[in-house]
N, C-alpha and C positions, 0 to 999 in steps of 0.2 A: 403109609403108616397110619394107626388107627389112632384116634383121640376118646379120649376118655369122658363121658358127657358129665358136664358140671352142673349144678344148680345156679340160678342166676341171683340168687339171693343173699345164698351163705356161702358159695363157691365151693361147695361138698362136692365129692361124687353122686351120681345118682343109677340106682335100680332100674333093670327093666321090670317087664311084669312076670316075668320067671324066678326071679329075685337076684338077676346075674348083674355086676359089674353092668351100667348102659355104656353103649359107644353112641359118641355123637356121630350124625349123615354129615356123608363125606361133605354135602356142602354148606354144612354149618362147622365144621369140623375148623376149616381155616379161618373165621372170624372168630370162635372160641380161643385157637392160639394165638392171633393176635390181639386178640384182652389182656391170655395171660402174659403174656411180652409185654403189654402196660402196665399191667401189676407188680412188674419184676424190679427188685429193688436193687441196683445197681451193687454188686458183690455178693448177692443172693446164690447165685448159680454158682456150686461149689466146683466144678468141671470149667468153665469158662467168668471170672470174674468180670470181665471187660463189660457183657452184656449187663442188660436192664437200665433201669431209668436213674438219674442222679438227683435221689427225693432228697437224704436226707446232706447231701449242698447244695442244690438250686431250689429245691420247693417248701422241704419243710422245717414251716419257721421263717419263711420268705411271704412275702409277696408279689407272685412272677407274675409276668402279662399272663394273659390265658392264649398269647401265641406264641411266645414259647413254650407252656404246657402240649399246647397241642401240635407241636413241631416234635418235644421230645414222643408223644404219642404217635404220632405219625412214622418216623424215625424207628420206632420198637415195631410197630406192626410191620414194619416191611422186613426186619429182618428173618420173619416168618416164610419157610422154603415153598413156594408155590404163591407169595402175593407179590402182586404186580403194581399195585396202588392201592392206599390206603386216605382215609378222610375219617376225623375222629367230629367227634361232635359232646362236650362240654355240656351237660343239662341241669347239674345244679354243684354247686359249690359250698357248702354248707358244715358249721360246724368243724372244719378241717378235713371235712370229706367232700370228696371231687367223684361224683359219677357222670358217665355218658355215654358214649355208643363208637364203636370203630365200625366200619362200612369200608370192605378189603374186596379188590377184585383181584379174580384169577384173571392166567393167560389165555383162556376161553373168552372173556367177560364177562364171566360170572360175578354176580357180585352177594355177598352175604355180608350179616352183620352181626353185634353179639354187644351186650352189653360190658359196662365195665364199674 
């Protein structure tokens, strides 16, 4: 399955240089969807409720350790078909905004990473 290449900034889609819809390399493709599995906001996914993360009861408007932040980050990226482990990494906290980096290997031991 092909993934659709994001911007790392404002989370758009992005062009190639033909002007078509980009697809992200297959192996950046798998650290892309395990971002967006952190992104996902627990009842977000109108198909599967259960998935995504529990921001708005454990995080936001809380203050949680930042290992449980990155337990539930860890936790979202694995349920991503094709990661084998996952390691999230916390780089700044600010403002009510939380960015960092997930770092997911394949069953190969590939390993890719992708902002969040």
């Amino acid at each position: 399955m092909k993934t659709l290449l994001l911007t790392t900034d404002t989370w758009d889609l992005m062009v190639d240089p033909s002007g078509n819809i980009a697809v992200a390399d297959p192996s950046y493709s798998l650290a892309q969807d395990a971002a967006s599995a952190i992104r996902l906001f627990q009842g977000e996914l109108y198909y599967d409720t259960t998935q995504g993360i529990p921001y708005f009861e454990q995080i936001l408007g809380q203050a949680p350790a930042l290992s449980l932040m990155k337990a539930y980050f860890n936790r979202a990226a694995l349920t991503v078909p094709g990661v084998v482990s996952a390691q999230t990494f916390i780089q700044s906290w600010t403002d009510r905004t939380v960015t960092g980096q997930v770092q997911v290997k394949d069953a190969a031991g590939n390993i890719s990473a992708a902002g969040f």
